[in-house]
C-alpha positions as CSV (number, residue, x, y, z in Angstrom):
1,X,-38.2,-40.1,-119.5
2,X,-41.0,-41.0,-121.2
3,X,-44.0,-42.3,-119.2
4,X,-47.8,-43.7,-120.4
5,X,-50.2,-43.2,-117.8
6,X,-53.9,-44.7,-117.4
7,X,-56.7,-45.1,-114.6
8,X,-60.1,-44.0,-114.6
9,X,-63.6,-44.5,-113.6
10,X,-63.7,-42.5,-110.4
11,X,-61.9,-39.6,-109.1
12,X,-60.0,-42.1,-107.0
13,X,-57.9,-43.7,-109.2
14,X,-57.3,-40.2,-111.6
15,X,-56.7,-37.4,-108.4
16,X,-53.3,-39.9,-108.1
17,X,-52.1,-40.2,-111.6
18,X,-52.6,-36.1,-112.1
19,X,-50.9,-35.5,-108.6
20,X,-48.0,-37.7,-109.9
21,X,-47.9,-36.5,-112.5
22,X,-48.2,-32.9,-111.5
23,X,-44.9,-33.4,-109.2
24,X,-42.9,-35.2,-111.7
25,X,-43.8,-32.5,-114.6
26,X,-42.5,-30.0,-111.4
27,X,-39.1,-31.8,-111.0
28,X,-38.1,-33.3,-114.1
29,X,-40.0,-31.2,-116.7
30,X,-38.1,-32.8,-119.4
31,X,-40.8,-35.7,-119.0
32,X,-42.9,-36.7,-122.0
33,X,-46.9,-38.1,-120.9
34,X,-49.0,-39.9,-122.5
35,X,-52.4,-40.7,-120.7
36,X,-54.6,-43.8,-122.0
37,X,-58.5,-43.2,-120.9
38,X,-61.9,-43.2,-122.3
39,X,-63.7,-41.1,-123.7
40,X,-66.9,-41.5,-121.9
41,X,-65.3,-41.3,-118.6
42,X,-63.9,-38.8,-116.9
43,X,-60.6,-38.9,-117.2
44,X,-61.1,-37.3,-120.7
45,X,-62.3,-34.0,-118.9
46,X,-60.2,-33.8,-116.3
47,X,-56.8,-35.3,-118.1
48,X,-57.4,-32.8,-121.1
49,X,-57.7,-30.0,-119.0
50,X,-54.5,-30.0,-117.4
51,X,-53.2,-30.2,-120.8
52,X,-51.6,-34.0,-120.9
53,X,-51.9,-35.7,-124.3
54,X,-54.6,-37.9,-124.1
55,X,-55.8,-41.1,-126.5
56,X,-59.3,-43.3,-125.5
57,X,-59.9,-46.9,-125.8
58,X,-63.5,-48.2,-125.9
59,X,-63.8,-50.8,-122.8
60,X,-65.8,-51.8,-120.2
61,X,-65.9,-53.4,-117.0
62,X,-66.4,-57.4,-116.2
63,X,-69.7,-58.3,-114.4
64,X,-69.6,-60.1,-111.5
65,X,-72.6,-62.5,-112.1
66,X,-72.6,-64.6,-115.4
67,X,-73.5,-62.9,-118.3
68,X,-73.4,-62.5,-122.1
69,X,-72.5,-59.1,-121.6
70,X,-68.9,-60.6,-120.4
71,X,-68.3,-62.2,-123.6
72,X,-68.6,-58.8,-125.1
73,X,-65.8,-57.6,-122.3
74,X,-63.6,-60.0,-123.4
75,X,-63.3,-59.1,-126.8
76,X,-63.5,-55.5,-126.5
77,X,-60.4,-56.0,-124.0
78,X,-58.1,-58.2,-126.8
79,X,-59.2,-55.5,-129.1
80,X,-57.9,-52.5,-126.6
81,X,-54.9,-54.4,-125.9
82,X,-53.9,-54.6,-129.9
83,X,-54.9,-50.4,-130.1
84,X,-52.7,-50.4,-126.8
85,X,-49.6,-51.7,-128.2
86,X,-49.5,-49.3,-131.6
87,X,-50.1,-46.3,-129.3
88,X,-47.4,-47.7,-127.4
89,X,-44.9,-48.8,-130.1
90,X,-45.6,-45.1,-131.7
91,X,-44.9,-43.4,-128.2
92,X,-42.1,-45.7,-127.0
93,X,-42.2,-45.1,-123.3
94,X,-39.7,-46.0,-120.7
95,X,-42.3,-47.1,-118.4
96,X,-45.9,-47.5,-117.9
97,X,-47.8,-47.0,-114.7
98,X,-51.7,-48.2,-114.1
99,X,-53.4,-46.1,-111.6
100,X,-56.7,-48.5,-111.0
101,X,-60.3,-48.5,-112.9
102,X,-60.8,-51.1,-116.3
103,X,-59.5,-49.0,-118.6
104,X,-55.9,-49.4,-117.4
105,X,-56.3,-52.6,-117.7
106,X,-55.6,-53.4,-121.3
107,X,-52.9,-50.5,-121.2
108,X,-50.6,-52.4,-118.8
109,X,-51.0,-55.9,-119.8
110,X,-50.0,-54.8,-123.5
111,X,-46.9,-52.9,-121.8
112,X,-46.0,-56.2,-119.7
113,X,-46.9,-58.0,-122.7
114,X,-44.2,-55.9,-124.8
115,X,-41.3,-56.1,-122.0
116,X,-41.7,-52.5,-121.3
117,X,-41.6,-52.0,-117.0
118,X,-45.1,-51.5,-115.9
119,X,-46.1,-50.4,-112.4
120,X,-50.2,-50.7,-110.6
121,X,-50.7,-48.0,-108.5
122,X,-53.5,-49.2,-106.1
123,X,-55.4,-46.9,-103.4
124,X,-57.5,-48.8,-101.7
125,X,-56.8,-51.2,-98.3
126,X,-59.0,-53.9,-100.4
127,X,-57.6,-54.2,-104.3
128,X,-60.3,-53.8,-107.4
129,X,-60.7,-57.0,-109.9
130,X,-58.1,-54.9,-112.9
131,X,-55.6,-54.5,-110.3
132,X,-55.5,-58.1,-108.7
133,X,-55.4,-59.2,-112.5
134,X,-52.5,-57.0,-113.5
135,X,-50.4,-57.8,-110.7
136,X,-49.6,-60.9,-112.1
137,X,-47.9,-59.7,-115.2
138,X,-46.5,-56.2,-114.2
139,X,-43.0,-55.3,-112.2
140,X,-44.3,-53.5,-109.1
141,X,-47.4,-53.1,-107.5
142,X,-47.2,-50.0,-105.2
143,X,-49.9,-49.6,-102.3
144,X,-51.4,-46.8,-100.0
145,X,-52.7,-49.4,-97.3
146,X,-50.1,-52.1,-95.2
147,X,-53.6,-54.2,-95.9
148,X,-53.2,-54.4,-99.7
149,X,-49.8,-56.2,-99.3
150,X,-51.8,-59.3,-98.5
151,X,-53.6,-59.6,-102.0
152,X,-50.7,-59.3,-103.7
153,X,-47.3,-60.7,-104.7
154,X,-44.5,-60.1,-101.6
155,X,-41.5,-60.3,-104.0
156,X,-43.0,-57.0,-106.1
157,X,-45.2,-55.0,-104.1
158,X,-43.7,-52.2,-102.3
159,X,-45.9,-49.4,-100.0
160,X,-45.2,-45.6,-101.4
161,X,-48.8,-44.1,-100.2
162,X,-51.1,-41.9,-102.7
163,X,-49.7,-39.1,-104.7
164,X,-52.6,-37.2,-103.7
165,X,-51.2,-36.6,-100.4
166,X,-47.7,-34.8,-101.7
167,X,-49.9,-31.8,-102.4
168,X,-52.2,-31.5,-100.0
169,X,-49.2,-30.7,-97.5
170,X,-48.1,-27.7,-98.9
171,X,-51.4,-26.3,-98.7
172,X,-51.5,-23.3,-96.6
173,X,-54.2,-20.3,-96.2
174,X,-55.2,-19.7,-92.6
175,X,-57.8,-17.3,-93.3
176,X,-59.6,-19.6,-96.0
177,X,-62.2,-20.1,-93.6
178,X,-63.1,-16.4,-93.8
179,X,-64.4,-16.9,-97.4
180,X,-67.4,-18.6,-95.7
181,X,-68.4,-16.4,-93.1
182,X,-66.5,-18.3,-90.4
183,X,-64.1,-17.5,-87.3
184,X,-60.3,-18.9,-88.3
185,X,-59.7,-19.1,-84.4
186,X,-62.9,-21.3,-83.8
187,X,-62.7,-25.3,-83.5
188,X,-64.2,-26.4,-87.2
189,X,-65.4,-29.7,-88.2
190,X,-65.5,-30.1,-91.9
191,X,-68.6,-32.2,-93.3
192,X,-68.7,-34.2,-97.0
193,X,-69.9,-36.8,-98.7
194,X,-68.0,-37.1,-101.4
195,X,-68.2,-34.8,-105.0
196,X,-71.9,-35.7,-105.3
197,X,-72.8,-35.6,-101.6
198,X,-74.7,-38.3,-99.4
199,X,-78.2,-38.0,-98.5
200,X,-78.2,-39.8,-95.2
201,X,-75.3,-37.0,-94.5
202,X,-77.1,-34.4,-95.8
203,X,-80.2,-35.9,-93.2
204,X,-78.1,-36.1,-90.6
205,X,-76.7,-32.7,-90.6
206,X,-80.3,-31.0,-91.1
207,X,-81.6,-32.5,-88.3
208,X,-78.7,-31.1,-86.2
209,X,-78.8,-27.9,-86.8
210,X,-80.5,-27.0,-83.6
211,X,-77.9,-28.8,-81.8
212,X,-74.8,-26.9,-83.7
213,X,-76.3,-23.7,-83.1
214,X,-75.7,-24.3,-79.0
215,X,-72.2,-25.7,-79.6
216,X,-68.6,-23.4,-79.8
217,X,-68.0,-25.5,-83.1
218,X,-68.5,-24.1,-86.2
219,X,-69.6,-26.5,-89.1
220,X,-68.6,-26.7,-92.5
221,X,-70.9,-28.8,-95.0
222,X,-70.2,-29.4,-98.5
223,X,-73.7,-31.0,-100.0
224,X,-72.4,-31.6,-103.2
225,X,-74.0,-30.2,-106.6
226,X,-76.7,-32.7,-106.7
227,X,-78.2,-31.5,-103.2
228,X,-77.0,-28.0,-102.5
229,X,-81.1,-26.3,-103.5
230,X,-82.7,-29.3,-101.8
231,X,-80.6,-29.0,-98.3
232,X,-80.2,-25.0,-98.3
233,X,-84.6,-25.0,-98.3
234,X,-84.2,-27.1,-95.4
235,X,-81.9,-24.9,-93.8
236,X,-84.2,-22.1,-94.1
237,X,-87.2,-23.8,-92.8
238,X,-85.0,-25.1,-90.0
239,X,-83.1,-21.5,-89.4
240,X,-79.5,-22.4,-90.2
241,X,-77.1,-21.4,-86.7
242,X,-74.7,-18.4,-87.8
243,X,-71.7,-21.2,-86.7
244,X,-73.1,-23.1,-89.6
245,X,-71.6,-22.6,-93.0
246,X,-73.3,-24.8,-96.2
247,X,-71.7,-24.7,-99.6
248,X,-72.4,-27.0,-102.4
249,X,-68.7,-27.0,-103.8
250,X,-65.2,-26.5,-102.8
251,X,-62.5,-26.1,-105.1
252,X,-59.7,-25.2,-102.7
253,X,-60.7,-28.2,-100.8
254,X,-56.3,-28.6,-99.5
255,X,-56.8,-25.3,-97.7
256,X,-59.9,-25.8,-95.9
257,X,-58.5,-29.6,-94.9
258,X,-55.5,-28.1,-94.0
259,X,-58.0,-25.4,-91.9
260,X,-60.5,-27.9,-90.3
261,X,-59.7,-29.6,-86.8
262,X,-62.4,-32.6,-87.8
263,X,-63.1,-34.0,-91.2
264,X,-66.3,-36.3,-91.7
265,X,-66.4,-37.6,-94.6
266,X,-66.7,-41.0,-96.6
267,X,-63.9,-43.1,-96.8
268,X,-62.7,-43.1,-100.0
269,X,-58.6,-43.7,-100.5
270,X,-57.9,-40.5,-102.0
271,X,-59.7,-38.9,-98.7
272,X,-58.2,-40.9,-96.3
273,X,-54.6,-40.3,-97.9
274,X,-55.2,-36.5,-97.6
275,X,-56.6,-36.5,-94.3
276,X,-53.2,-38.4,-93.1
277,X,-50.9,-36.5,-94.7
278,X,-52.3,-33.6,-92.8
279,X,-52.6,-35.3,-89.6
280,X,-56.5,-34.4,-89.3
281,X,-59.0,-36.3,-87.3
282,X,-61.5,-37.8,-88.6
283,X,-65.4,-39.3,-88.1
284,X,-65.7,-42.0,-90.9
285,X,-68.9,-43.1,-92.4
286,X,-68.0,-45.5,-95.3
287,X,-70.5,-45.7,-98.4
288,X,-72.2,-49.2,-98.3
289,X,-72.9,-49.1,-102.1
290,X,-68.9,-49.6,-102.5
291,X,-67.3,-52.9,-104.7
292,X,-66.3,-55.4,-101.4
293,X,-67.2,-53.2,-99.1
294,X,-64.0,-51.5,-99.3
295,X,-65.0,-48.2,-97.9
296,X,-65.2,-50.0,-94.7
297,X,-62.0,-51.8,-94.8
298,X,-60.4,-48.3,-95.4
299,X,-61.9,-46.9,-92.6
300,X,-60.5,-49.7,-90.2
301,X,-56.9,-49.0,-91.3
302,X,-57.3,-45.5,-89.4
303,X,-60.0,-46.6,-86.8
304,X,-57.9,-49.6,-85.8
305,X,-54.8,-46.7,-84.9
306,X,-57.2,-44.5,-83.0
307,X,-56.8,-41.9,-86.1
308,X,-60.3,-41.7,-86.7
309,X,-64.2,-43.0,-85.7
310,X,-66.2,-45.6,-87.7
311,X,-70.4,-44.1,-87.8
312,X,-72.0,-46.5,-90.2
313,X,-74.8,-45.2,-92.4
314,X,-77.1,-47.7,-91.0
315,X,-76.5,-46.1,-87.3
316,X,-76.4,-42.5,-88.5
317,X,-78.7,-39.7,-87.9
318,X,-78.5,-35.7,-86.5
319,X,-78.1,-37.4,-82.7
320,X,-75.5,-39.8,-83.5
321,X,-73.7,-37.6,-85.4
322,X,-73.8,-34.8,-82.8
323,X,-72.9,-37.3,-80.1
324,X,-69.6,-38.1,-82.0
325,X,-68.7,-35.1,-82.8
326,X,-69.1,-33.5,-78.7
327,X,-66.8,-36.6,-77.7
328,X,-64.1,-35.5,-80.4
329,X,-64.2,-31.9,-80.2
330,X,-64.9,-31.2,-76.6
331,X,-62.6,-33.3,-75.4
332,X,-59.1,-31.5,-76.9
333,X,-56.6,-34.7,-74.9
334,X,-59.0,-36.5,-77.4
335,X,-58.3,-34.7,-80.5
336,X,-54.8,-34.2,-79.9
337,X,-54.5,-37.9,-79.9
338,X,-56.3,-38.5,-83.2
339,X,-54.2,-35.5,-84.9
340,X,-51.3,-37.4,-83.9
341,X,-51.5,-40.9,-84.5
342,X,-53.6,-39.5,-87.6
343,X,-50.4,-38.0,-88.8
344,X,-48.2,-41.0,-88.1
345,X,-50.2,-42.8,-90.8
346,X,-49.3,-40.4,-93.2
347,X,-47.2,-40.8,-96.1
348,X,-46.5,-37.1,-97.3
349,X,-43.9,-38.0,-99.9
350,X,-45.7,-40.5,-101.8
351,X,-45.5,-38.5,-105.3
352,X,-41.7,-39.0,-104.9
353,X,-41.6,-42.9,-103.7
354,X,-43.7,-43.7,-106.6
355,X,-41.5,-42.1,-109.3
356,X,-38.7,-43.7,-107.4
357,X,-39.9,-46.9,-108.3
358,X,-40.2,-46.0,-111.8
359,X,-36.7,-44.7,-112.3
360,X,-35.7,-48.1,-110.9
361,X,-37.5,-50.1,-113.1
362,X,-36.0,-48.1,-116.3
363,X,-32.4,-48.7,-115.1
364,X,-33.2,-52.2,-114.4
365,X,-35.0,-52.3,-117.6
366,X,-38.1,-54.1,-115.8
367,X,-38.8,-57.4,-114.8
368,X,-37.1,-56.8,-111.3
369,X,-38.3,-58.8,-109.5
């Protein structure tokens, strides 16, 4: 099989497409990729890394109020669609799949344009503008969240989960913790705000610190690049607690998931999906800054099933953040609860349903549905 790939933007929407594509290269490795990005973003780092072929398009994304800049948009989309469709004749795939961001979206309409099947891949419980546009020309529309169904067409949307989650399952090193000074045996809560960090997390932790040094916790906080000098001179000022561990990076980040008994963290779709899979508790505090407030949206998808807690940035500081994490961690009934009904959200074969789909479309040669 030959497949084109394309998302970008964020790490949300290309973690997915390189998990799937990861699994499929595993399984079938007779596959032929092609992945459509741009070169600005950073899909052209991490895509080209991994060794995928990879071709750009120059576009950019619609702005919501009026503006000339939209007129530009327009035209730089007909012109991506035409570069689309000779990169697409010349490759000749048997199926194209859009995993979210603007840039996928001249790459799919030009496949549903040419009759080849063509699949949107989207994350989030609330859908982005390219995606909701899509869905009206593509095959299938395959979603992480039971919420997304509602924005899009019954007859071809079909729920497989995020691909990200098929690998943080087999993730397994119980002494990772080790690696930062910590006890494996204690109760850990893992702290993040995301690849760049958060600032009113970062706030909220340093202000705790004399409270986590009385607790049989241990902590676990990843600042991000951005914040790591700025937060580790606070910690020394404060005295950091010997149960507190502070790193500005972590690249094993499966195995310390799969190591933590509390995550918080943002509530991105790519979190949320691996923190499911692994059936791990979590305190939520969803980024305001987000398009449709869709962090929050997420969150209630898992807060609504008593998976995880809802702290809003607005309400957050070192005592609120402390008093949610006593009421989760000293309480084990409590946590066993979340664990569990934070696992029966999970979708740990979503890599699989998703390529499942695919092959369906190429025997049915598209349009089914």
């Amino acid at each position: 099989m030959k497949i084109v790939v394309s998302g970008g933007g964020t790490g949300g929407h290309i973690y997915p497409a390189l998990a799937l594509i990861r699994m499929i290269k595993t399984k079938h490795p007779e596959t032929s990729f092609l992945y459509i990005g741009t070169e600005k973003g950073l899909e052209s780092k991490l895509v080209t890394r991994e060794g995928i072929p990879f071709k750009s398009i120059n576009i950019t994304g619609f702005r919501r109020a009026v503006s000339l800049e939209n007129v530009k948009t327009v035209m730089r989309f007909l012109k991506g669609v035409a570069e689309c469709k000779k990169m697409l004749k010349e490759f000749k795939p048997d199926v194209v799949i859009g995993t979210g961001g603007y840039v996928c979206g001249p790459v799919v309409y030009a496949a549903a344009k040419m009759g080849i099947p063509s699949i949107v891949h989207e994350q989030n419980s609330v859908p982005g503008l390219t995606n909701k546009f899509l869905s009206k020309y593509v095959d299938k529309v395959a979603v992480c969240f039971e919420e997304a169904k509602a924005y899009f067409p019954a007859g071809k949307t079909v729920l497989t989960g995020n691909p990200r989650a098929s690998e943080v399952i087999k993730a397994n090193n119980p002494d990772v913790l080790k690696q930062f000074g910590l006890n494996p045996e204690a109760k850990t809560v893992l702290i993040f705000g995301g690849s760049r960090g958060a600032r009113p997390i970062n706030d909220a932790v340093v202000g705790a610190l004399n409270e986590f040094a009385s607790r049989k916790y241990q902590v676990l906080y990843v600042t991000g690049d951005v914040h790591y000098d700025g937060v580790t001179a606070m910690l020394q000022k404060a005295g950091k607690p010997e149960n507190v561990a502070v790193e500005p990076f972590i690249h094993n980040m499966p195995e310390v998931l799969a190591a933590s008994d509390l995550v918080v963290a943002r509530a991105g779709a790519t979190t949320l999906a691996e923190l499911t899979a692994l059936g791990i508790p979590s305190i939520l505090i969803p980024s305001p800054y987000v398009t449709n407030n869709h962090q929050e949206k997420n969150a209630l998808s898992l807060t609504s099933k008593k998976a995880a807690v809802m702290l809003l940035e607005k309400d957050l500081n070192a005592n609120s953040l402390v008093k949610e994490l006593d009421a989760v961690l000293m309480n084990q009934l409590e946590l066993e609860k979340m664990k569990e009904e934070s696992k029966r959200l999970g979708i740990r074969n979503a890599a699989d349903l998703l390529y499942n789909v695919m092959v369906d479309l190429t025997r049915k040669g598209g349009r089914s549905s």
